[in-house]
C-alpha positions as CSV (number, residue, x, y, z in Angstrom):
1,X,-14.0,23.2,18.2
2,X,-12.3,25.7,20.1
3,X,-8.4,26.3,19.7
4,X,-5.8,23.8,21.1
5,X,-8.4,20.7,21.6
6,X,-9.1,17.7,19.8
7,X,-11.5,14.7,20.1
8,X,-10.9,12.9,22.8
9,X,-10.2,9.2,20.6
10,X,-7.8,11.1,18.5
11,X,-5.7,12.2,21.8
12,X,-6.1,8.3,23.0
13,X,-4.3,7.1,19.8
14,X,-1.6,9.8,19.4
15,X,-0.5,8.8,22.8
16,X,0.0,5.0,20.8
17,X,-2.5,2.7,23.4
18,X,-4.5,2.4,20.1
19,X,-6.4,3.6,17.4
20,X,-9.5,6.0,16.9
21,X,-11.7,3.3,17.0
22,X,-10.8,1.2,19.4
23,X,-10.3,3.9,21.4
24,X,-14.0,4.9,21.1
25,X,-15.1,1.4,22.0
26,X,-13.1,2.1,25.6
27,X,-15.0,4.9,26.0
28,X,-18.0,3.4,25.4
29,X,-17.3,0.8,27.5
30,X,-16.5,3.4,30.5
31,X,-12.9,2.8,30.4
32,X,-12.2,6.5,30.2
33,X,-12.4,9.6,32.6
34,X,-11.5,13.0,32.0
35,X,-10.5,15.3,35.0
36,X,-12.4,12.4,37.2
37,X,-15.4,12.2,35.5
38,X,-16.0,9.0,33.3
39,X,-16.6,9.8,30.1
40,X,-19.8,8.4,28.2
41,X,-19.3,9.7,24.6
42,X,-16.4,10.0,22.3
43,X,-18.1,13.2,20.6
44,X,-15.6,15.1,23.7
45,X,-13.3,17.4,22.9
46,X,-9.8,18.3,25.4
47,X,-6.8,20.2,25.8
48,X,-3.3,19.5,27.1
49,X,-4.8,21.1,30.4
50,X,-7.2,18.1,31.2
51,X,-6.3,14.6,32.8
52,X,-7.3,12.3,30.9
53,X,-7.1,8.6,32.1
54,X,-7.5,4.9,30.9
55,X,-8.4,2.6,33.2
56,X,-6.8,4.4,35.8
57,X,-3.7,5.7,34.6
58,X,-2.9,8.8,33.1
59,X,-2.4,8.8,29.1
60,X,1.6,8.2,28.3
61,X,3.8,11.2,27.6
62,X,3.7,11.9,23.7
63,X,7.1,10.1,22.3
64,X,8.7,12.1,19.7
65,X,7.7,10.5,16.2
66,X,9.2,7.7,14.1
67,X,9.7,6.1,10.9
68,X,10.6,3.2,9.2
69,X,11.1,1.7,5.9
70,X,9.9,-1.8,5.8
71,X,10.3,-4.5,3.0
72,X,6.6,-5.6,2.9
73,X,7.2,-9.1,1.1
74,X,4.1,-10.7,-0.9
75,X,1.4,-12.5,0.6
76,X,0.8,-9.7,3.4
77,X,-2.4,-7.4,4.0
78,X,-1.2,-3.7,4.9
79,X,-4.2,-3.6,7.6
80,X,-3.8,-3.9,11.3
81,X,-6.6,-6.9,11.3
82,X,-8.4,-9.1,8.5
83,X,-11.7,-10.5,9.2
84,X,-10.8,-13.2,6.7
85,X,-7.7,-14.1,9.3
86,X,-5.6,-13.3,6.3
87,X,-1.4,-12.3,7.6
88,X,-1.1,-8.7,7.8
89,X,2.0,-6.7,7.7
90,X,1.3,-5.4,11.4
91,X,1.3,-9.0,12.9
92,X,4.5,-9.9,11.0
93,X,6.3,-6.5,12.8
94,X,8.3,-6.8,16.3
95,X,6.1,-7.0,19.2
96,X,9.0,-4.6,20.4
97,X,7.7,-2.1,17.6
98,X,5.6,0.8,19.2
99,X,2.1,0.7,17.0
100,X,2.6,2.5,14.3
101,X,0.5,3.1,10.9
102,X,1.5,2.6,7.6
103,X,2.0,5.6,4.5
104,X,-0.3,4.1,1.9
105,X,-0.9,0.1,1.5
106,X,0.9,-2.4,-1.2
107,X,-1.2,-5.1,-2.3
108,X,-1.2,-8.4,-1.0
109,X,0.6,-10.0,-4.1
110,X,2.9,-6.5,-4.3
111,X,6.3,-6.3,-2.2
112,X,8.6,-3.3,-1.7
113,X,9.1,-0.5,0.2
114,X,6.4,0.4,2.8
115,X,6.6,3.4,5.3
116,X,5.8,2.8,9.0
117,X,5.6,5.9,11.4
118,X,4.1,6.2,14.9
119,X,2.4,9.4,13.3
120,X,-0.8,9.3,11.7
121,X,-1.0,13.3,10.9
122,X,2.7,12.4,9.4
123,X,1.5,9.4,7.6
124,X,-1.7,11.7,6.2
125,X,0.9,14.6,5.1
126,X,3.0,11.6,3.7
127,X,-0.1,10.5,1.6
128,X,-1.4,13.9,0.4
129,X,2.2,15.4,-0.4
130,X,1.8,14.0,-3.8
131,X,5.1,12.4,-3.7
132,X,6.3,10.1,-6.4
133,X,6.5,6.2,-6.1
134,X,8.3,3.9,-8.2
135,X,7.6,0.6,-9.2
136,X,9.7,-2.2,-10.8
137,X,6.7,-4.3,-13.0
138,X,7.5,-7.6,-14.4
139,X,5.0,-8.8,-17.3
140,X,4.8,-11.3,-19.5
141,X,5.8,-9.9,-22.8
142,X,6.8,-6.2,-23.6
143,X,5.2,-2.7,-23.8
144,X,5.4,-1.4,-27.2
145,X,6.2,2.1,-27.6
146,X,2.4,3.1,-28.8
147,X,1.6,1.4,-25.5
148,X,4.5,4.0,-23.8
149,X,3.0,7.0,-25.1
150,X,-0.8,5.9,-24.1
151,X,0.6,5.5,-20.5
152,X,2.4,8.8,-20.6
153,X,-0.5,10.7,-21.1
154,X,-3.0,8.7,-19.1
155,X,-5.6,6.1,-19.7
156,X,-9.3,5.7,-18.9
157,X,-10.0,2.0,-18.0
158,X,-13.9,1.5,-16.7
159,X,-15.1,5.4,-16.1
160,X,-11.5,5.8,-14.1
161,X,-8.9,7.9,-15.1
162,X,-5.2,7.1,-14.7
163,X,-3.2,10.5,-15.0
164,X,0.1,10.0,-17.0
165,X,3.1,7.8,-15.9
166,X,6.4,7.8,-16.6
167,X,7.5,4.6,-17.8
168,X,11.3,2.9,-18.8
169,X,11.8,-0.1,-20.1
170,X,14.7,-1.9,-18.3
171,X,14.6,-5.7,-20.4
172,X,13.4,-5.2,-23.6
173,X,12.6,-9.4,-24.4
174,X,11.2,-10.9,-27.5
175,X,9.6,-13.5,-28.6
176,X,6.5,-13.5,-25.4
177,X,9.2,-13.6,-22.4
178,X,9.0,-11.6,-19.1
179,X,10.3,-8.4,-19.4
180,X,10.9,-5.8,-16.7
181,X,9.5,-2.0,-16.5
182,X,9.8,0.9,-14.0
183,X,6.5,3.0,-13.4
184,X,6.9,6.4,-11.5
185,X,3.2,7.1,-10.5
186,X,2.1,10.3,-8.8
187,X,-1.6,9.6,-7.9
188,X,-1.5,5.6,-7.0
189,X,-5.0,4.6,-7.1
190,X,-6.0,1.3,-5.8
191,X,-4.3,-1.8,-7.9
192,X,-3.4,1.2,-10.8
193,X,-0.6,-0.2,-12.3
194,X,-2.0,-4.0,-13.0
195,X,-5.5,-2.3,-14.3
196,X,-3.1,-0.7,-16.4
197,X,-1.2,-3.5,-17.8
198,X,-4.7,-5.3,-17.9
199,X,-5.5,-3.0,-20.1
200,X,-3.4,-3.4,-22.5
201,X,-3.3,-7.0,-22.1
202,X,0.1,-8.3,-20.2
203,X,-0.1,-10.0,-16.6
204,X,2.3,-8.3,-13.7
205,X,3.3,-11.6,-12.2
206,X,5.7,-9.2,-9.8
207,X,5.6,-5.3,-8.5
208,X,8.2,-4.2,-6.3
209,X,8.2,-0.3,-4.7
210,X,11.4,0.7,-4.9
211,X,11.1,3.9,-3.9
212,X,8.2,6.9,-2.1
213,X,9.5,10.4,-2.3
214,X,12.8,10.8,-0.7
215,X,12.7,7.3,0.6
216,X,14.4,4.5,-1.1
217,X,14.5,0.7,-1.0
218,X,18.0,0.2,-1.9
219,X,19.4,-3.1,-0.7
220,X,16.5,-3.5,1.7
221,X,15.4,-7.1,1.4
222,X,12.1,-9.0,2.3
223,X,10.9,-8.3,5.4
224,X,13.8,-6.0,6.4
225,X,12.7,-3.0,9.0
226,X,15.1,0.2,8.8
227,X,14.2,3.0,11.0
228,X,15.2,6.2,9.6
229,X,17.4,8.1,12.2
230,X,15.8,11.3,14.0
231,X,18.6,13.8,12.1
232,X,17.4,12.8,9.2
233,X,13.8,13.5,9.2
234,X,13.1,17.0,9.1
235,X,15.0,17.2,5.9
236,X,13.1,14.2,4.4
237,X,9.6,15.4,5.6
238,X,10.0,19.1,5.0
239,X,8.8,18.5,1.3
240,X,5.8,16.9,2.8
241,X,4.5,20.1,4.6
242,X,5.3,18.5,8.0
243,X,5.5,20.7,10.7
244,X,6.3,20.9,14.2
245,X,4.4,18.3,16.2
């Protein structure tokens, strides 16, 4: 690819009319034209030099980029669309809400704090900085500290390895009662921390994020959307190897 283009989908969806795919599917559909000619196959590649347009009119100017820290509450999919016609957290957002993408994914039974940004190179930088996450874990009973130590230095469960944790105890209960325990995780793999407590045999019957990197939950409640102001960013994302855009 020669210097200062990219595919044509991928200069579709940073302008926010849609994503990659969907954005191939326009083109497909002869929806797109670049420098007058319609285009026939996304495998195209442009600069900042040539017009693209959809349906007619020219791409949007890029807006500078944006996040947000959203309270993802249980019961919600972090995809933009379930074939299942399952809620997602994107339908649940303000129609207002430019499209945005989300840092990571919670679980559909996990709440907490969820990053939104109109980015996606941001949102991959976000997701490969290897920032910590924290998670509050209620489970029915409590970890003993054998079971602390095993986490600590990391766990195999079915061929997959779980690097170490640090874990806290916050309610130390007795007697087979719900206690509560804060996880700091560096790799997140997909449903880690229940597979974990599987594993050594306690149910999470709640997991809340409280915190990604230098982004914390705080008061934030269910469903609550904070956008984090412009003056703000480059000192949160500088750790994430975030340059200028």
């Amino acid at each position: 690819m020669e210097k200062n283009k990219e595919r044509i989908a991928k200069k579709i969806a940073a302008a926010g009319l849609c994503s990659r795919r969907v954005a191939e599917t326009w083109i497909a559909d002869g929806r797109v034209t670049v420098n007058g000619q319609v285009l026939s196959t996304p495998a195209f590649c442009v600069s900042d030099e040539d017009v693209v347009m959809v349906d007619g009119a020219p791409l949007p100017q890029k807006a500078p980029e944006r996040v947000w820290l959203y309270y993802k509450p249980t019961g919600l999919l972090t995809t933009h669309k379930d074939p299942q016609g399952r809620p997602t957290v994107f339908e649940s957002l303000s129609k207002a809400l430019p499209r945005v993408v989300s840092v990571g994914r919670l679980d559909f039974n996990s709440e907490g704090l969820l990053i939104l940004t109109t980015s996606g190179k941001w949102a991959h930088a976000m997701e490969k900085s290897g920032w910590k996450r924290t998670y509050r874990v209620r489970i029915h009973g409590t970890l003993t500290e054998g079971q602390i130590a095993q986490i600590q230095k990391g766990v195999t469960i079915d061929g997959i390895h779980y690097a170490g944790a640090d874990v806290c105890i916050e309610t130390d209960q007795s007697g087979g009662k719900n206690s509560w325990v804060r996880i700091t995780l560096t790799e997140g793999k997909n449903r880690e921390i229940r597979k974990i407590m599987g594993f050594f045999g306690y149910s999470v019957s709640r997991l809340i994020r409280v915190s990604y990197g230098p982004f914390q939950l705080g008061k934030m409640r269910a469903g609550d959307l904070h956008e984090v102001p412009a003056k703000n960013l480059k000192e949160f994302l500088s750790c994430a190897s975030l340059g200028e855009t």
